[in-house]
C-alpha positions as YAML, in Angstrom:
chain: A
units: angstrom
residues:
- id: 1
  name: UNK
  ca: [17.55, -10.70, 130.09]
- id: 2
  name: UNK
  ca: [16.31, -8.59, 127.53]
- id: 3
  name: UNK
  ca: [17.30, -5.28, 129.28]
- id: 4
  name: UNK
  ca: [20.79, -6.50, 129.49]
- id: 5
  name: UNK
  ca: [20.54, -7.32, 126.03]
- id: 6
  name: UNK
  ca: [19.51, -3.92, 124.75]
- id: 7
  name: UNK
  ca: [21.80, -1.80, 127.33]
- id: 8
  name: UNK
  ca: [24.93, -4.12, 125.76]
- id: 9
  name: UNK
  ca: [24.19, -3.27, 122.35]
- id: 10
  name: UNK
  ca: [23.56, 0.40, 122.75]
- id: 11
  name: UNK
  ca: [27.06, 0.70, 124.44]
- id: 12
  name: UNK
  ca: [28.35, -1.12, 121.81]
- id: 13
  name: UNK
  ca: [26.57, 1.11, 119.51]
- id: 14
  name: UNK
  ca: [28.05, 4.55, 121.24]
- id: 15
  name: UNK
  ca: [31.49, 2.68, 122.04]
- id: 16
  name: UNK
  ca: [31.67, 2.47, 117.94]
- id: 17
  name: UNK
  ca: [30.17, 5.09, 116.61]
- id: 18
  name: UNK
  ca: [32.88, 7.17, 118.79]
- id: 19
  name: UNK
  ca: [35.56, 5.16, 117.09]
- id: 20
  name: UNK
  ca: [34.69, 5.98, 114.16]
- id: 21
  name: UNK
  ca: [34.19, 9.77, 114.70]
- id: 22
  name: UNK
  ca: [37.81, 9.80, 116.19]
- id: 23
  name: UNK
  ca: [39.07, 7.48, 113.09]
- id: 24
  name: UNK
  ca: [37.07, 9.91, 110.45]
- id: 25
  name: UNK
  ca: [38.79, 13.21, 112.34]
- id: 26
  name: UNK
  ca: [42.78, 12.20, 112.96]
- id: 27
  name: UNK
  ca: [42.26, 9.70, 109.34]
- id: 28
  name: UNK
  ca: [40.58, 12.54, 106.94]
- id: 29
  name: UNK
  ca: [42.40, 12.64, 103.20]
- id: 30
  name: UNK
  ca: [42.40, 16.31, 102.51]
- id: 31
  name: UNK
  ca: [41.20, 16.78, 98.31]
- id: 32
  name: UNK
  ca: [42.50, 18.74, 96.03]
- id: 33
  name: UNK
  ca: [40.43, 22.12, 97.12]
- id: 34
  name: UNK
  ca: [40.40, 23.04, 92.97]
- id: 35
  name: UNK
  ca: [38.76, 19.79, 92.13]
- id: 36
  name: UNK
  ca: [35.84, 20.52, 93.78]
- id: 37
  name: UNK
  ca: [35.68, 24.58, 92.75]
- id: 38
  name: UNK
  ca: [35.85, 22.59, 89.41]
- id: 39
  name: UNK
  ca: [33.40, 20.05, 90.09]
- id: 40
  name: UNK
  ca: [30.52, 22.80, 91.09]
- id: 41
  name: UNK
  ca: [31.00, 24.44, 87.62]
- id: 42
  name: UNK
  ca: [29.98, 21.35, 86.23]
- id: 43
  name: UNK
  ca: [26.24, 20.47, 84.90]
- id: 44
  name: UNK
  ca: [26.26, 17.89, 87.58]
- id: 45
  name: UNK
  ca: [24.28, 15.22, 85.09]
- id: 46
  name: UNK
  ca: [26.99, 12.25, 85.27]
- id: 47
  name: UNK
  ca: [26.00, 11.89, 81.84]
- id: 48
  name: UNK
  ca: [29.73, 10.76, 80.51]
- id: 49
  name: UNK
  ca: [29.35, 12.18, 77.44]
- id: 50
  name: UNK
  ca: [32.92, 13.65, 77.80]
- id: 51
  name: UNK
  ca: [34.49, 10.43, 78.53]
- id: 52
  name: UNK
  ca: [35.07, 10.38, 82.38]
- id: 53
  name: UNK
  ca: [32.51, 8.47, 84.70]
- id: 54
  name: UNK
  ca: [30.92, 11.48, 86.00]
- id: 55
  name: UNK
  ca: [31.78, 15.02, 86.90]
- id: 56
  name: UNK
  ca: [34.01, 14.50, 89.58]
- id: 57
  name: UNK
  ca: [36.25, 12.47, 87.31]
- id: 58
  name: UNK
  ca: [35.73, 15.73, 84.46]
- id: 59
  name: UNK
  ca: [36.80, 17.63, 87.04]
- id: 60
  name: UNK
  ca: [39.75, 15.78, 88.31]
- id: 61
  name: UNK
  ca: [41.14, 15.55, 84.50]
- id: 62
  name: UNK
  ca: [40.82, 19.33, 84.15]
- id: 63
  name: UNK
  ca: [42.96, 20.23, 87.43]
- id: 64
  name: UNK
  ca: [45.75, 17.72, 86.27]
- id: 65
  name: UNK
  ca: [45.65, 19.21, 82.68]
- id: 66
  name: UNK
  ca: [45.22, 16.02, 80.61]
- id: 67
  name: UNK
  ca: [41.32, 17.10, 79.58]
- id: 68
  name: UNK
  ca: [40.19, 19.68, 77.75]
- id: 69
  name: UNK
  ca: [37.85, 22.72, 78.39]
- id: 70
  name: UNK
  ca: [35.82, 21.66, 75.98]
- id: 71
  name: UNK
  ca: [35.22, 18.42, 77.28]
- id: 72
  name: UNK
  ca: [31.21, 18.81, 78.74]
- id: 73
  name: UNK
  ca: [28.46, 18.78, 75.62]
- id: 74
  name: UNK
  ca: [25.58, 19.94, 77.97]
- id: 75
  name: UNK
  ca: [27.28, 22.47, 79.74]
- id: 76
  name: UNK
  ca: [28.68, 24.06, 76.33]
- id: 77
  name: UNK
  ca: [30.06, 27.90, 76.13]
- id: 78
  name: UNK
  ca: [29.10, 29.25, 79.69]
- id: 79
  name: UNK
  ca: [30.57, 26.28, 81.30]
- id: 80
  name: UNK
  ca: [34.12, 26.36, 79.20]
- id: 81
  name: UNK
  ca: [34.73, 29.74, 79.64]
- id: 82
  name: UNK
  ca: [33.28, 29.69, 83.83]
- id: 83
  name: UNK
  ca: [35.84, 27.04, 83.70]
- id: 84
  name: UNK
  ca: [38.38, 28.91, 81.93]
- id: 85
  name: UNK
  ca: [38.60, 31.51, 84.51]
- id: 86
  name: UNK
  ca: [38.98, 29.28, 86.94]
- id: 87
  name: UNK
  ca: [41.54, 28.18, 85.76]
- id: 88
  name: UNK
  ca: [42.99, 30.97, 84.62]
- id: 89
  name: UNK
  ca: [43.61, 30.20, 81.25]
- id: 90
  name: UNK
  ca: [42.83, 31.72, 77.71]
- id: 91
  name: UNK
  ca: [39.35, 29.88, 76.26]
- id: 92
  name: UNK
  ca: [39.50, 29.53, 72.76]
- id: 93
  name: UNK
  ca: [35.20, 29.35, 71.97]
- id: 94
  name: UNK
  ca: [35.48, 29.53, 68.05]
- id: 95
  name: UNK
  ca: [34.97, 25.70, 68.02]
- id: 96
  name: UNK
  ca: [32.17, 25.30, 70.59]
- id: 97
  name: UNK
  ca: [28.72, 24.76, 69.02]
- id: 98
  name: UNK
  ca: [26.38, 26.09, 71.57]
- id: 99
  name: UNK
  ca: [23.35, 24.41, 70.63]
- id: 100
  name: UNK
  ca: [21.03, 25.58, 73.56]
- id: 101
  name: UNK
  ca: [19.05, 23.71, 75.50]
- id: 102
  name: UNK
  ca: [17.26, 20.56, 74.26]
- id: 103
  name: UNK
  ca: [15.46, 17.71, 75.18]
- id: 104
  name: UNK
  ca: [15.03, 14.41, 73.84]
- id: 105
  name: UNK
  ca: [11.62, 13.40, 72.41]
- id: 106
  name: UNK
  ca: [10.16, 9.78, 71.69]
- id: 107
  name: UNK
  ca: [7.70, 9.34, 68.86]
- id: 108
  name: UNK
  ca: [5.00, 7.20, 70.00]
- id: 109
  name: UNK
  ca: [4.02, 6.23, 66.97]
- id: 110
  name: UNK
  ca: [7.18, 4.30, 66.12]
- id: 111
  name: UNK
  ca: [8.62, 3.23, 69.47]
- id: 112
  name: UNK
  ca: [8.48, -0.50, 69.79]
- id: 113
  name: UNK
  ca: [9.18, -0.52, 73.67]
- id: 114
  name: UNK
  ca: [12.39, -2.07, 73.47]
- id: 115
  name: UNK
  ca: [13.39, -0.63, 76.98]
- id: 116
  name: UNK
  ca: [16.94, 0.07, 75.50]
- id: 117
  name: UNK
  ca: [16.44, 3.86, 75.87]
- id: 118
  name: UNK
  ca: [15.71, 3.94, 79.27]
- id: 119
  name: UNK
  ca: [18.30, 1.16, 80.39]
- id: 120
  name: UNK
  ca: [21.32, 4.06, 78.67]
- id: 121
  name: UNK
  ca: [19.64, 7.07, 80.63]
- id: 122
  name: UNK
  ca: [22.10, 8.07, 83.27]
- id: 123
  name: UNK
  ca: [19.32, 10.88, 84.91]
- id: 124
  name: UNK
  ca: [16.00, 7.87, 84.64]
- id: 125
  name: UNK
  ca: [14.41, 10.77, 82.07]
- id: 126
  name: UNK
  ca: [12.99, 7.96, 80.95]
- id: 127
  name: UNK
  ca: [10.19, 6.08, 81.86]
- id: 128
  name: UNK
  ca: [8.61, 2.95, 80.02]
- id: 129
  name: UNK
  ca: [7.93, -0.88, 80.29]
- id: 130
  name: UNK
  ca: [8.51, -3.78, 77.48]
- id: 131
  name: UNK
  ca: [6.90, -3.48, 74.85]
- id: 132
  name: UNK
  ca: [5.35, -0.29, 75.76]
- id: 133
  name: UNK
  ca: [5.05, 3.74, 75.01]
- id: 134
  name: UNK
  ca: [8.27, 5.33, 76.54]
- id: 135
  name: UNK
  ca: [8.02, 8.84, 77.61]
- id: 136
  name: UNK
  ca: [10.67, 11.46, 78.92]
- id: 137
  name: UNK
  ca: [10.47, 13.60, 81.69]
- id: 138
  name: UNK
  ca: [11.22, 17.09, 80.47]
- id: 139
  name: UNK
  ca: [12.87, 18.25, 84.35]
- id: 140
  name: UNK
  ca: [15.59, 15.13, 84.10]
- id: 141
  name: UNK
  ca: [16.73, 15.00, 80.56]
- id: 142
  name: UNK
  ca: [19.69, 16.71, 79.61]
- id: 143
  name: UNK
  ca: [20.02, 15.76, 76.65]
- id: 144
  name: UNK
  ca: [23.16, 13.67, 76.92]
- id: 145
  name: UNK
  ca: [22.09, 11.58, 73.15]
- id: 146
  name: UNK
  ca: [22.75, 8.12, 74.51]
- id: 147
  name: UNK
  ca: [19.05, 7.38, 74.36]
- id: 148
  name: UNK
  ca: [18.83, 8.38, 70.75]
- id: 149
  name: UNK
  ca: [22.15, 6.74, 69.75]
- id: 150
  name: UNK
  ca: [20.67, 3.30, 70.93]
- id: 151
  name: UNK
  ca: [17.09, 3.44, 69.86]
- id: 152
  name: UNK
  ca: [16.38, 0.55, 67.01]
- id: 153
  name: UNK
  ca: [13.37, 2.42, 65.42]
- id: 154
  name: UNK
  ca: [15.35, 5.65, 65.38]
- id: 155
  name: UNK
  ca: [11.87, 6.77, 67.59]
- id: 156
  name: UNK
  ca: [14.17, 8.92, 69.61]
- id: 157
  name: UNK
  ca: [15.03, 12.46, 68.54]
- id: 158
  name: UNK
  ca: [16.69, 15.63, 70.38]
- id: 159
  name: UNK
  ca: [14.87, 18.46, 69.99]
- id: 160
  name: UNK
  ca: [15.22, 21.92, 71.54]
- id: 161
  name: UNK
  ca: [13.16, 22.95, 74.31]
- id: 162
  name: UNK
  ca: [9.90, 25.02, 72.79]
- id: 163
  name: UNK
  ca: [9.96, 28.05, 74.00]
- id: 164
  name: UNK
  ca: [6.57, 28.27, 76.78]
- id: 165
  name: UNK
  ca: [5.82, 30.43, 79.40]
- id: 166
  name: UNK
  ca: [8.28, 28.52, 82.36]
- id: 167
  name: UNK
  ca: [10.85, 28.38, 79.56]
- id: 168
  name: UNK
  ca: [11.44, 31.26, 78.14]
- id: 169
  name: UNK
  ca: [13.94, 33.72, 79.18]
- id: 170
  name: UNK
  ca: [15.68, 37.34, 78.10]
- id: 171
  name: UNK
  ca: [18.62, 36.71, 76.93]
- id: 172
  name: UNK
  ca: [21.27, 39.12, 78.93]
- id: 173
  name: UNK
  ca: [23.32, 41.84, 76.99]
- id: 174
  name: UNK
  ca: [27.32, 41.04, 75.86]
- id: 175
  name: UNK
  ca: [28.89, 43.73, 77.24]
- id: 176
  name: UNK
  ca: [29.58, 46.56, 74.36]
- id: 177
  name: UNK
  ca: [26.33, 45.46, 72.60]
- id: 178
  name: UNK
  ca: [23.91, 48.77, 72.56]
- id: 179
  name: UNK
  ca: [20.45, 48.90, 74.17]
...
């Protein structure tokens, strides 16, 4: 009885799971192949700080036209002009404030451990219980702001990223600038 049961249910199994790797070949919705050469430019955060749901969505806007190229905060000048020759369009980077990278900071001594940074983090940075100490993990912030836009105590600050030993970088040559 039990044999017969299990034998049953793995043909069932296999008799399905072909199904559906016949239904997912012949049924496949081909995407836009630009959307996702977009889409890898892209931070990758899902932060929505420039308006769409997540990156995918950025990057769906951007192939129809109807968002800007200076629509992603975190990714700021590299990203709008990477995008720009994608695209193949003129960038115009007068307007883009390139703040560099930064991280958001709590200040223990005023945090109140509301929880209401930490519920807003789209990348869990955060890390915290009621009426506790909230602290930020430095590798998953990207400093997106919504943390610091709803904090009560005004506890939570952006800050740019000291510069330490795993941080700190040469910055590479423009091109015409001497040696």
């Amino acid at each position: 009885m039990l044999i017969a049961a299990v034998v049953s249910l793995t043909l069932l199994g296999t008799v399905f799971g072909l199904l559906l790797g016949v239904a997912a070949r012949y049924l496949k919705v081909e995407g836009n192949p630009l959307v996702a050469e977009l889409e890898q430019l892209l931070p990758g955060s899902q932060c929505g700080q420039c308006g769409f749901p997540g990156c995918s969505g950025a990057a769906q806007a951007l192939a129809d036209g109807s968002a800007s190229l200076a629509l992603c905060p975190p990714g700021g000048r590299a990203v709008m002009q990477a995008l720009a020759n994608k695209l193949g369009i003129e960038a115009d980077l007068s307007g883009v404030e390139d703040k560099g990278p930064m991280i958001a900071e709590i200040r223990e001594e005023i945090c109140i451990g509301c929880t209401r940074c930490f519920k807003v983090c789209p990348t869990d940075a955060i890390m915290g219980a009621a009426q506790q100490i909230h602290v930020v993990f430095r590798e998953a912030c990207t400093a997106c702001g919504k943390c610091e836009a709803v904090c009560p105590t005004e506890s939570v600050k952006l800050q740019p990223i000291p510069a330490t030993l795993q941080s700190w970088y040469w910055n590479k040559p423009q091109a015409g600038e001497a040696a």
